[in-house]
N, C-alpha and C positions, 0 to 999 in steps of 0.2 A: 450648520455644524457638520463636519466629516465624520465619516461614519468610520471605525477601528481598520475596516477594510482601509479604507483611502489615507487614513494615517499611515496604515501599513506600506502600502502601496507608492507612495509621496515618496516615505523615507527610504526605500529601495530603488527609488525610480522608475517605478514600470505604470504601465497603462492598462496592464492585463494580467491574467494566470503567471506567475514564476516561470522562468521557460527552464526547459530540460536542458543541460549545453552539452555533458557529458555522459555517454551511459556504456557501462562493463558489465557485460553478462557470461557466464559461467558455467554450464549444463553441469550438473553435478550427477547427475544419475541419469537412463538411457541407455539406448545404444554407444559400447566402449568407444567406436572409432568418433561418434559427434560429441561427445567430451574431451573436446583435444584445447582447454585452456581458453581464458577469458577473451572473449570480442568486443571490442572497443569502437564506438559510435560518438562522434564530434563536433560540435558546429547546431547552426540552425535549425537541421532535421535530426539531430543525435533520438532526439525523443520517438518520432515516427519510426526511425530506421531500428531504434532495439525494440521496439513494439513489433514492426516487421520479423523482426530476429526471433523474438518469443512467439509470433505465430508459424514461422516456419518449423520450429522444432514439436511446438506441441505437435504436430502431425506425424510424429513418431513416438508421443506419450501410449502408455497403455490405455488401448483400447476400450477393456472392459471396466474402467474406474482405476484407480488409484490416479497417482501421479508424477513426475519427475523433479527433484531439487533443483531450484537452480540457482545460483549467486549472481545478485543485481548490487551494480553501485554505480549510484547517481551523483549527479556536481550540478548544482541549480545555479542559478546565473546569478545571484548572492555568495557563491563561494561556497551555501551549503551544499554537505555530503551528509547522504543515507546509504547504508549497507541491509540489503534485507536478503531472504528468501522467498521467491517466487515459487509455488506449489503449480507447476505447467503439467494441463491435463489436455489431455486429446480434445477436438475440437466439438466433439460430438459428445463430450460430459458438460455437465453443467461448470457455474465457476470456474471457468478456465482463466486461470491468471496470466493472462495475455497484454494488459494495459498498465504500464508502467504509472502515468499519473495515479489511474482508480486504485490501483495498489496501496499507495502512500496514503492518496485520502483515504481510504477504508480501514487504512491501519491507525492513521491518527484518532479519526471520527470512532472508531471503536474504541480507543482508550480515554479518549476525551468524554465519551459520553456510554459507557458500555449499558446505560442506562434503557438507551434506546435500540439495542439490539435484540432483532427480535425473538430468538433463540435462548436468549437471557429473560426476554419477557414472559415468552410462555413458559419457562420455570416460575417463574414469580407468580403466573396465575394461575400455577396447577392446584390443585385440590390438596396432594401430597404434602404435609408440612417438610419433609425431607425436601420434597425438590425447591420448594420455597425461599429455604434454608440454604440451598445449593446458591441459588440464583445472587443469593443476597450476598456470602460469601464470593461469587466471583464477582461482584460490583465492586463491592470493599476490597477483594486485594488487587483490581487491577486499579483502582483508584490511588490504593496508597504503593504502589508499586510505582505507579506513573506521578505522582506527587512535584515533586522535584522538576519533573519534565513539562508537564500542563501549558505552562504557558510558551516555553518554544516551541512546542505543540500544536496549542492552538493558534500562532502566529504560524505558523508556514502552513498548517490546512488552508487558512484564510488567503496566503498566498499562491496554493498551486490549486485548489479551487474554491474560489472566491463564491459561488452557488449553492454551497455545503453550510448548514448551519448546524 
């Protein structure tokens, strides 16, 4: 019996991870003069090469924490398009949103399952009935926020990484 993966997979054609085909990046905050309009990366390595892109700028994010916006949109080799924001921090903070793929699955994987977040859990097993209350609250609304969505969802996590359950 095939596993949802390899249904998936079959019906798309591929033999592996979704590939990246297209990807526009956007500095949205920074230094004025490296905000000068979206960079476009094509073909085979489009993926590698705006991964490359978002770590060359992070090296001009602030230094002491925060971060820079930045506008990503991607064209998966199914035709799918995602439009997100990238939070690019200097390379010496932690979470530096540098990996295009890790991006998407951590954005999916957290609304699919915000269950398992760990940030979400230790509210749920504070002592605090307040934070408790917090925790459960943002289960339920990003649950029924993403409702609608879930299953194209969790069809392309499974497709851009197949490792992610």
């Amino acid at each position: 019996m095939e596993s949802v993966l390899e249904v998936l997979q079959e019906a798309n054609g591929l033999t592996g991870p979704l590939a990246i085909t297209k990807v526009a990046v956007r500095r949205a905050e920074g230094p004025i003069a490296l905000c000068d309009g979206w960079h476009l990366f094509e073909g085979a390595d489009a993926e590698e090469s705006g991964n490359a892109y978002l770590r060359d700028i992070s090296q001009t994010a602030p230094k002491d924490g925060g971060y820079d916006k930045t506008d990503v949109k991607l064209t998966f080799a199914n035709g799918q398009e995602w439009n997100a924001r990238f939070d690019v921090k200097h390379p010496s903070q932690p979470d530096n949103d540098t990996n295009l793929r890790q991006h998407v699955s951590d954005f999916l994987y957290f609304h699919l399952h915000p269950d398992k977040i760990q940030w979400i859990r230790d509210l749920a097993a504070s002592h605090s009935e307040y934070e408790r209350r917090k925790a459960a609250g943002h289960i339920e609304s990003i649950r029924k926020m993403f409702t609608d969505d879930a299953p194209a969802f969790a069809e392309l996590l499974a497709l851009i990484d197949p490792d992610r359950k």
